[in-house]
C-alpha positions as CSV (number, residue, x, y, z in Angstrom):
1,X,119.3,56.0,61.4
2,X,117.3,59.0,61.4
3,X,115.9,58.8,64.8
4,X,119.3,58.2,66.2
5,X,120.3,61.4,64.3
6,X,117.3,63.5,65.8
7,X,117.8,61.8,69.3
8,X,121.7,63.0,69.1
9,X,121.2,66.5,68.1
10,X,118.8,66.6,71.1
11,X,121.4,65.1,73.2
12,X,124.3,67.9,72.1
13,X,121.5,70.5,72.5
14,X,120.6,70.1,75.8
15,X,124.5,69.4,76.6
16,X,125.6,73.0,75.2
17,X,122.8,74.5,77.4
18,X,123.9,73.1,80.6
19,X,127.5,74.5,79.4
20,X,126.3,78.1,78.5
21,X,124.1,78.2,82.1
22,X,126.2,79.6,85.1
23,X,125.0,79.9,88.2
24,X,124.6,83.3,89.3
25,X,124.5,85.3,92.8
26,X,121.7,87.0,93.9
27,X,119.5,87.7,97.0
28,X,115.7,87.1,97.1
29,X,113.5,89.6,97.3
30,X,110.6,88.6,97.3
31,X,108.8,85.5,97.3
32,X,105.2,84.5,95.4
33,X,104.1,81.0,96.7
34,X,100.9,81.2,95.1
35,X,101.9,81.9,91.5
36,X,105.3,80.2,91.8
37,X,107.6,82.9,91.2
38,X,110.3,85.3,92.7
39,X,111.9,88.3,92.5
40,X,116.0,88.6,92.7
41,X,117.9,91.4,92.8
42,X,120.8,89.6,90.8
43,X,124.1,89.5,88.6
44,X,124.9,89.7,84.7
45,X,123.2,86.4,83.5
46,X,125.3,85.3,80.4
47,X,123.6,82.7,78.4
48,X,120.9,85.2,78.8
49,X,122.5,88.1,77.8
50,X,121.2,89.8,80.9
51,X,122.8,92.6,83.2
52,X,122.5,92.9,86.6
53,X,119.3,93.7,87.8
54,X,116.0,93.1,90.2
55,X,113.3,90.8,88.7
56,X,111.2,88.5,88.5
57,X,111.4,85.2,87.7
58,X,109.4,82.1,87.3
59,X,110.3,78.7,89.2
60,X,111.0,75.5,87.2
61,X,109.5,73.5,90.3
62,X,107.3,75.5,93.1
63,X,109.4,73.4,95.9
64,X,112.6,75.5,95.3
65,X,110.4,78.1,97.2
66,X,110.1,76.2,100.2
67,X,112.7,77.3,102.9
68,X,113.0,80.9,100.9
69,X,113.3,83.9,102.8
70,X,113.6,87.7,101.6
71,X,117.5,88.2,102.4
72,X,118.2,84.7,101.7
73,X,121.4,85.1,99.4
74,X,121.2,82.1,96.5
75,X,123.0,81.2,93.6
76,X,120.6,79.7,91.0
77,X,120.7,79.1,87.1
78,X,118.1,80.4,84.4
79,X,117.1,79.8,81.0
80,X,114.4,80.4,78.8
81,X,111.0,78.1,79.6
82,X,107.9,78.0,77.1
83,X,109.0,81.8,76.3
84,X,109.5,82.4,80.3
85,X,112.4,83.5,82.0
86,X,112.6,80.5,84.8
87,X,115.1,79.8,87.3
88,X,115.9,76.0,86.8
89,X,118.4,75.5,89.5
90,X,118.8,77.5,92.9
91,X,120.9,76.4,96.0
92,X,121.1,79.0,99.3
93,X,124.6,80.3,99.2
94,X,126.3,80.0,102.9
């Protein structure tokens, strides 16, 4: 029963992140293929209590940077990774 307990909380916690994360506009700025990251001048970022800004950020998976331009405008999600800010979603906004 215990384990089914854990496994549950686990479950709602991830859930309620997914709910709190909101994609977010921005435009890339810059792009680092070799250490994985890149920089967004972007809007408020809620779950992260964040204003609108240009930083940097690191990239959940190195292939979202594939096909990534300076200009490119995006809308992308990010959360808190191993004590990283990390952009765990990102689509090229048309």
């Amino acid at each position: 029963m215990k384990i089914q307990t854990v496994f549950g909380t686990s479950a709602l916690v991830v859930l309620a992140s997914a709910a709190l994360a909101q994609s977010v506009p921005g435009t890339v700025k810059k792009i680092d293929d070799a250490q994985g990251k890149l920089t967004i001048d972007h809007g408020p970022i809620k779950n992260l209590d964040m204003d609108s800004m240009t930083m940097v950020f690191r990239a959940a998976d190195p292939a979202m940077l594939k096909g990534l331009k300076a200009g490119d405008k995006i809308k992308f999600d990010a959360d808190r990774v191993n004590g990283q800010i990390t952009v765990t979603k990102l689509q090229k906004s048309k």
